[in-house]
N, C-alpha and C positions, 0 to 999 in steps of 0.2 A: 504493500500500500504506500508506504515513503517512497519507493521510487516512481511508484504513478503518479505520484500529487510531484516528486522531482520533475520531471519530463512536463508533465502540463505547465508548473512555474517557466522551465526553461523556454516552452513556446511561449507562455506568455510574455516574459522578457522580450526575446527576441523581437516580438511579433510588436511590442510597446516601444524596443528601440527603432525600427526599423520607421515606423511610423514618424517618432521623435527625429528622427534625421532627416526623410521626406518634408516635417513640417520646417525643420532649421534650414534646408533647403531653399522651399519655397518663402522663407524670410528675405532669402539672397534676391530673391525674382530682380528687384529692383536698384540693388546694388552688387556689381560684379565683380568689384576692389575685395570687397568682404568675401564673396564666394570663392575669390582664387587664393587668397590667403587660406579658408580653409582647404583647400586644396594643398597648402605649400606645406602645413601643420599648424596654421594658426598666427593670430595676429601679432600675438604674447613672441611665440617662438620664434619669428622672422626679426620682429624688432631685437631678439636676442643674439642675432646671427651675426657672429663679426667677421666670419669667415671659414673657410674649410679649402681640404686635399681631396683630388680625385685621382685616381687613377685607373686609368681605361686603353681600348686598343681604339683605332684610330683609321679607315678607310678615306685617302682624300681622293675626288673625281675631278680631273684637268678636263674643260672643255676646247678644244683649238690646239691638238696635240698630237692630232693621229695622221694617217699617210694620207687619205683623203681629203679637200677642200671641203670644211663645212659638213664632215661626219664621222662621227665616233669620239669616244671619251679614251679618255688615261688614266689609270687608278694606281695609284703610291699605297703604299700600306705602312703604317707605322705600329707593331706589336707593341710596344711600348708608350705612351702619353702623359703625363703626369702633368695637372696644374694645380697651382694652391695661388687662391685668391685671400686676399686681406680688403672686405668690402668697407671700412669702416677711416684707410688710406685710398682706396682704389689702387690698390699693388697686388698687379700678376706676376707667376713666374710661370712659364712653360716650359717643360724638358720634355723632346721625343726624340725615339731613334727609329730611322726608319731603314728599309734595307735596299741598297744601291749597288746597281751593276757595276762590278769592277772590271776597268780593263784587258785586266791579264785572263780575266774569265769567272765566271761565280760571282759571290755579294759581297758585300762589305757593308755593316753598319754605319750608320750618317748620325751621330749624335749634335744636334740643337738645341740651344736654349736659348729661352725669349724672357726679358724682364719688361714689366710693364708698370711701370710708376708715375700714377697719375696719367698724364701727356706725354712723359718722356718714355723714352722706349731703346732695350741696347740688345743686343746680342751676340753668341758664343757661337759660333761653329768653322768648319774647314771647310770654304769653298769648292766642291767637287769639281768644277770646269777650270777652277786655276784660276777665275779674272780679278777676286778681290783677295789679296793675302792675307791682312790682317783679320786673326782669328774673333778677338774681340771687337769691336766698334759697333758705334751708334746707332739704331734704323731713324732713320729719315720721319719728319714727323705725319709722311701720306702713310707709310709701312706699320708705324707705333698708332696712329689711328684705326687703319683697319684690323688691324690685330687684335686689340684691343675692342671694337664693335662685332667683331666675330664671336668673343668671350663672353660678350653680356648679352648676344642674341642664343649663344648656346646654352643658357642659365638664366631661366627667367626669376630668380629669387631675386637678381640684383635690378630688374629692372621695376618687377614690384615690390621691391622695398621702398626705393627711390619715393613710387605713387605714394604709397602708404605714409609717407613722410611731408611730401611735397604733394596736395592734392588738385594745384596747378597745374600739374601734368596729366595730370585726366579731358580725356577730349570729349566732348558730350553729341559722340558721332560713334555713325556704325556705320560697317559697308556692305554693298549689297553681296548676298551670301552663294557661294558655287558660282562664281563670274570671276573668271581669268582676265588679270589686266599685265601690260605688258607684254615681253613676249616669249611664248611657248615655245619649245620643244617639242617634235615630232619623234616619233618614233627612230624612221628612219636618218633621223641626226644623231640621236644617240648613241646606238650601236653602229659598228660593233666597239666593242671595249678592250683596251689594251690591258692586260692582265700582267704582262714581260714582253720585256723587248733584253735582245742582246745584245751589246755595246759595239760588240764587236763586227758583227756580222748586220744588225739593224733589224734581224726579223723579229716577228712577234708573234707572241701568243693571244689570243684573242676571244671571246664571249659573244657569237654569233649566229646568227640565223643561216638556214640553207639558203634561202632567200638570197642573204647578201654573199656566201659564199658563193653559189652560182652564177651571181653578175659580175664579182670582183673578179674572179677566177678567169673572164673574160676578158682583164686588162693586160699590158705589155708588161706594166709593172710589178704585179701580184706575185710572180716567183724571188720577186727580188725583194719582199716586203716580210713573206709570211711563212712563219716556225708550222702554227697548229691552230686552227679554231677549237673549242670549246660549243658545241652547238649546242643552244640554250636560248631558243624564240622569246620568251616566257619572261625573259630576265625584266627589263623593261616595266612589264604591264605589274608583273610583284614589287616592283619599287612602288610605280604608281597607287596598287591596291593599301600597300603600307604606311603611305606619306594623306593621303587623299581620306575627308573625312564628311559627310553631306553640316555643312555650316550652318542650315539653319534651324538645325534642332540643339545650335549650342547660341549662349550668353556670349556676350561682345563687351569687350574692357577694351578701349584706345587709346595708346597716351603719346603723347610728343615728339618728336625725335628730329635731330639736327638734319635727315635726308629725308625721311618719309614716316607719316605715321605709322605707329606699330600696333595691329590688331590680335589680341589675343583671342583665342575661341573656347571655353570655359563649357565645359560639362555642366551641365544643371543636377545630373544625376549620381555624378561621381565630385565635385566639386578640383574637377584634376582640369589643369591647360592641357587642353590636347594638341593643339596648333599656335602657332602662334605664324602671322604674316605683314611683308613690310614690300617696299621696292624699293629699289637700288639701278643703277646704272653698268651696263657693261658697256668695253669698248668697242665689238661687234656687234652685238646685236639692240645696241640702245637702254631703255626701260626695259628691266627686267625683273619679275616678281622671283623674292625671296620666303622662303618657309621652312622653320622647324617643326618636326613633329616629334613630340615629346610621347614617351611608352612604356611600361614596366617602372611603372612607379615604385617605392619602398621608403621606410622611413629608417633612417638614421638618427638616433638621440630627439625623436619628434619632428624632424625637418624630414619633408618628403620630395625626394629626387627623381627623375625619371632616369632606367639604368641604359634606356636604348635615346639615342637622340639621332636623327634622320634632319639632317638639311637638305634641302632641293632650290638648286636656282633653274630658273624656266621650266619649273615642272622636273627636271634631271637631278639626281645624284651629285651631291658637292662634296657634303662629310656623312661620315654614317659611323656613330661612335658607343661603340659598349662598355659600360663602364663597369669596372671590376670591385672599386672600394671606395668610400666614400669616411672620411674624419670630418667632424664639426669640430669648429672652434677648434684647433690644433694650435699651441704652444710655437710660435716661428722663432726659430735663435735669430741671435742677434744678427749675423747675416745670409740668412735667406732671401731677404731682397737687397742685397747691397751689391750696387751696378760694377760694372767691369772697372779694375783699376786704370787709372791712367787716361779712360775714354769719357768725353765731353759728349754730352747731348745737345745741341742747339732746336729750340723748337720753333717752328714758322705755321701760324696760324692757319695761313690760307693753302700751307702745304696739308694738313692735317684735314681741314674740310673737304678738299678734294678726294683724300684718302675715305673719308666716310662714304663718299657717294657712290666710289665701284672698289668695297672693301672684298671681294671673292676675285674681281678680275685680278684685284693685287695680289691676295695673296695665292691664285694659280701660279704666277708668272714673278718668284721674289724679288728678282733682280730687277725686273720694270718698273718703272718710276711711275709716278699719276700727278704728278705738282708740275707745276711751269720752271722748266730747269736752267737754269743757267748754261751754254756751251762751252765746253773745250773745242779747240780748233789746230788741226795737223795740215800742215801742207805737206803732200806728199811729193806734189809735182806743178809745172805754170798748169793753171789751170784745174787743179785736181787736189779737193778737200775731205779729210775726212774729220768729219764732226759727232761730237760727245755728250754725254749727259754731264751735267756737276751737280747732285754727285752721281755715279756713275751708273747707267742702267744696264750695261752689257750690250750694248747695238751701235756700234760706229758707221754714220751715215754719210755717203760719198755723196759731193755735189762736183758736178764737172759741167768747168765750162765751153760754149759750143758760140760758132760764128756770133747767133743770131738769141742768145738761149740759156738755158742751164736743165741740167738733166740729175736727177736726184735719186741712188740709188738706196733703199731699201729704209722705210721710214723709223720701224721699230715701233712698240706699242701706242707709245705715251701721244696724244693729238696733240698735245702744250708744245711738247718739243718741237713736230712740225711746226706750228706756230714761230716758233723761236727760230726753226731754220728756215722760213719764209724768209724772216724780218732781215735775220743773219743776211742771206743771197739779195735782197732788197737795194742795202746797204753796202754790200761787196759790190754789186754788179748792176746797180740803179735801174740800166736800161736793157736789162735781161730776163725779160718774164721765163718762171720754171715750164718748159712745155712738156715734161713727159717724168714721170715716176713710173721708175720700176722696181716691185717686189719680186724679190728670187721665192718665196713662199709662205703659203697661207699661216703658219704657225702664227699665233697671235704676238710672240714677243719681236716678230721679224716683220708683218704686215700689218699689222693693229691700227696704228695710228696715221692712216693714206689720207682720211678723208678732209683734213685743211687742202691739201694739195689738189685734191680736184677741184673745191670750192674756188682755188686760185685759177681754175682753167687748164690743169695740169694732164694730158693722156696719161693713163694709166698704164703699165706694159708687164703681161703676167702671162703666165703656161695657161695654157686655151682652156685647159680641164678646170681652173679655178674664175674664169670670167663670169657664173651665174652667182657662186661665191660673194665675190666681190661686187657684183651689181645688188645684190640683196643687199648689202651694206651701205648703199650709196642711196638707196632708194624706201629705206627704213621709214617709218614714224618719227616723230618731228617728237623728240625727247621733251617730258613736262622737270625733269631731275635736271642736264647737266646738259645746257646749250650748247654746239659745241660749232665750230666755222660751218659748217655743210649746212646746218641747221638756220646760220643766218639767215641766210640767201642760197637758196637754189634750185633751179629749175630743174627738177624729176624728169627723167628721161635721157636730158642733154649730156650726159656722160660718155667719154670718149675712152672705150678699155680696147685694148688690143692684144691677141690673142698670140702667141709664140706659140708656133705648129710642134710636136714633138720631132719630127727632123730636118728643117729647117731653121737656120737664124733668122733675127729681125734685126735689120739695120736702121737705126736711128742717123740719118746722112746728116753731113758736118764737113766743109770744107776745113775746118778746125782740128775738131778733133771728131771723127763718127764713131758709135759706139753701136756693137752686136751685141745680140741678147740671143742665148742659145740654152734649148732646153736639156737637160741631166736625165736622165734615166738613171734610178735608184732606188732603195729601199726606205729613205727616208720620207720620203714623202712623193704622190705623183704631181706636185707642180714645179718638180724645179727649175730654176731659171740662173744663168748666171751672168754676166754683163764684160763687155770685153772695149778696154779703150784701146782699140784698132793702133791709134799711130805712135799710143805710148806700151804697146805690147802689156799692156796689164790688166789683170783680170781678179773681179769682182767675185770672190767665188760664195758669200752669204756664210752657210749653215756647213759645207763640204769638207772641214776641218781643217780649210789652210790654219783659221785661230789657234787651233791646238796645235798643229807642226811650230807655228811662232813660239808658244808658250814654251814648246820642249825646244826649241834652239835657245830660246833664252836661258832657260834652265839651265841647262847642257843634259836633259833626260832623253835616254835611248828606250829606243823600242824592245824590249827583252827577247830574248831566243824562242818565248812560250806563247809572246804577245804577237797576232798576226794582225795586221795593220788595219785598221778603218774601214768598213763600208766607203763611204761619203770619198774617202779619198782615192780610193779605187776608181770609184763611178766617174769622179769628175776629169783623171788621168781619161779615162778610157775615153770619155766627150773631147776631151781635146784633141786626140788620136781622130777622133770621128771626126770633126769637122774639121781638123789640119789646122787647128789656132793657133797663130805663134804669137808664143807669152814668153817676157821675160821676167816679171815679178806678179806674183798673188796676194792680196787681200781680203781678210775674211770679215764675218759681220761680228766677231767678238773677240780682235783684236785688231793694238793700232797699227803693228808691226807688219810688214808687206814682206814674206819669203819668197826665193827662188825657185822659177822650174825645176832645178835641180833639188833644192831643199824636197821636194812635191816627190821626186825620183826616189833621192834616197831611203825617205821614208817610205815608200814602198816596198824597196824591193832590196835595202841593208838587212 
């Protein structure tokens, strides 16, 4: 009998709690700050929160990185992630190690670290390409921005603490619910997925449909690209089923934000953020809607985490992050956030807001800058410049001058800097309008920032396979985030792209000096293009690893007995053999130093 009258009390509890939550629920109806705090573990709990350690494993997806123009992703893997926030200074520190194709063959772990203090922003690690030595130094205040806005959209405790605190930042707005703004991702852009690539050789492994393996398989280039698909249709549509949740059966919290409001989507039933959404700016594709989807909740010490966190920009895979362990309020010694010796931070305001507006394109592509940068300036030869980021973005951009003209090879991400090498060639050559930009390829850190250059009136001159690429980019939506030259002024349509046949050159004619444009065949990607100043025998060669032959002459680092030499530099030897170019010196797009054909030999074939 006690345990029948047991079991009937425990229904009725239950059945009395269950109720009592539904009613504390429906208290929320009308206030969404209070339902997401209890969501978080409470109003009490959160204002007690001064901070905590996570550590977790780490998937990042590269959009603008695969052998196709305008299709397929890149995914890094970091097994290792660890950050410990101090929300009470606004001081992050990030440690990850991720694992990087060596050389010689096999991986090698990449350990980085990020400090994030307040504004300022420094970091630890070994430049893998060789172009920055110093291991410690400052991140630039667009880098220490986005960084830093990445952190507090992957953790919404710190941004409703903020509201909770400051009830100014509550925006007394909703949006309308399952309506995509910005712009999307299609299926077929996103696959297929780079899973591995080998350094050596350039091919890859990959996450694809039959579909697309039966079309690629149809190109000239695909043998020289691809290790192994992974066939996996499916992939795709389970991100989407994961990330994707119907909006309007959930409450709407919106608060403030220096780029674009940020709308959380708040369970009424679970009192948990299930999404939260914002937009932001990419340098390809414009306005681009940003979303975390927060999953496997848990509490820690009464603070409640989600253990799976999914970012998607345009709908696509950015980060997708599992978290392993979680400390509240963790005890930081004295220097766990104490910045690199010896290394100055200078901070530049409108470098920093820039960096908030396309904080993913940044941190895709680290070495890219997003601020208006000052120039370095190399003369190579009369007439023949190549020009820099300050501080350094890794893309050295050649302007050569022509009878009637000036011709601009290979822009690099950043739009500002075109800007600045407008102004620059303005200045140098008054009465020489730019007539013709050429990208050796679509990768975003080496074609990204074209579009000043056509608003100037500039032809474009690109591998034919990338011209609808690059038209989609010219003829975009008229960005409400991040105005940019194209966006001034200009007439849709009027763009002048010109297509490099895969075998034939394109001659840019110049009593001057004429410049060939001739396309690569390789595994690196199917648009390449390389650029040839005819009467000074020198050649533009982009992505094809003259940079790195430079770096090891400087060095004085040999190619080892084990190590067999470059994709990229193969392919581009074999192109000059093809079309009979005669070159006396090479330049590459991430180095300033120009080596010898013979340099190009030796490392071949010592």
């Amino acid at each position: 009998m006690r345990v029948a009258i047991s079991k009937i009390t425990i229904l009725f509890l239950s059945f009395f709690t269950l109720n009592a939550y539904a009613h504390s629920s429906a208290n929320h109806d009308e206030d969404p700050l209070s339902l997401a705090l209890v969501g978080l573990g409470g109003s009490d709990v959160i204002q007690q929160l001064k901070g905590y350690k996570i550590e977790s494993e780490r998937d990042e997806y590269i959009m603008g990185q695969n052998p196709e123009p305008g299709i397929g992703m890149f995914r890094i893997s970091a097994p290792i992630y660890r950050t410990s926030h101090n929300l009470e200074q606004q001081f992050v520190r990030i440690g990850l190690i991720n694992l990087v194709a060596a050389r010689e063959g096999g991986y090698f772990e990449n350990e980085i670290k990020t400090l994030l203090l307040g504004e300022e922003g420094y970091v630890s690690e070994n430049d893998i390409m060789g172009i920055v030595k110093e291991k410690d130094k400052p991140l630039s205040s667009d880098k220490s921005a986005a960084a830093m806005r990445t952190e507090r959209l992957l953790n919404p405790h710190i941004l409703i603490k903020e509201a909770l605190k400051d009830s100014n930042l509550i925006l007394n707005q909703t949006i309308k619910a399952n309506v995509e703004n910005g712009w999307r991702y299609k299926e077929d852009e996103v696959m297929p997925v780079t899973i591995d690539r080998v350094r050596q050789s350039g091919k890859r492994t990959l996450i694809a449909s039959k579909k697309w393996e039966d079309q690629a398989s149809k190109k000239t280039f695909y043998p020289q690209m691809i290790n192994k698909t992974v066939n996996d249709p499916d992939w795709f549509k389970r991100w989407q089923k994961s990330t994707q949740i119907d909006e309007s059966g959930y409450m709407q919290l919106t608060i403030k934000n220096d780029v674009h409001p940020i709308t959380f989507f708040i369970n009424p039933e679970t009192s948990r953020i299930d999404k939260l959404k914002t937009m932001e700016w990419d340098v390809i594709y414009g306005d681009i809607e940003l979303e975390v989807k927060y999953d496997d909740w848990q509490s820690y010490d009464g603070v409640l985490f989600p253990m799976k966190v999914r970012m998607s920009q345009g709908g696509a895979p950015r980060l997708e992050i599992t978290r392993k362990k979680i400390e509240i309020n963790p005890q930081y010694s004295s220097d766990h956030f104490l910045p690199p010796n010896g290394v100055t931070y200078v901070h530049d305001e409108n470098s920093a807001k820039r960096g908030k507006t396309l904080s993913q394109t940044l941190r895709m592509f680290t070495l890219s800058g997003a601020s208006r940068p000052q120039l370095n300036t190399l003369k190579l030869d009369d007439g023949i410049y190549l020009l820099s980021a300050k501080p350094l973005d890794g893309i050295y951009t050649m302007v050569v001058e022509q009878s009637n003209g000036l011709v601009v090879i290979e822009p690099g991400m950043n739009d500002l800097k075109g800007e600045e090498v407008i102004k620059w060639a303005k200045k140098k050559y008054p009465k020489k309008p730019i007539t013709h930009l050429i990208s050796t390829h679509h990768h975003n850190d080496h074609g990204g920032g074209f579009r000043p250059y056509v608003a100037e009136g500039a032809a474009l001159v690109v591998h034919e396979t990338a011209r609808e690429f690059y038209s989609m980019q010219i003829n975009r939506p008229k960005s409400s985030i991040v105005i940019d030259a194209l966006d001034r002024g200009f007439k849709k349509g009027t763009e002048k792209i010109i297509g490099v046949t895969p075998d034939l050159g394109y001659l840019i004619e110049d009593n001057l000096q004429p410049i060939t444009v001739y396309p690569v065949l390789n595994g690196h990607v199917e648009d390449m293009v390389i650029a040839v100043i005819d009467n000074k025998k020198m050649l533009y060669a982009g992505d094809l690893y003259v940079s790195g032959i430079a770096r090891d002459k400087r060095s004085g680092t040999k190619r080892g007995p084990n190590v067999v030499p470059y994709h990229s530099a193969i392919s581009l030897n074999k192109a000059i053999i093809k079309f009979t170019i005669p070159i006396e010196s090479l330049v590459g797009s991430h180095d300033k130093e120009p080596v010898s054909y013979k340099d190009l030999i030796d490392y071949i074939t010592d």
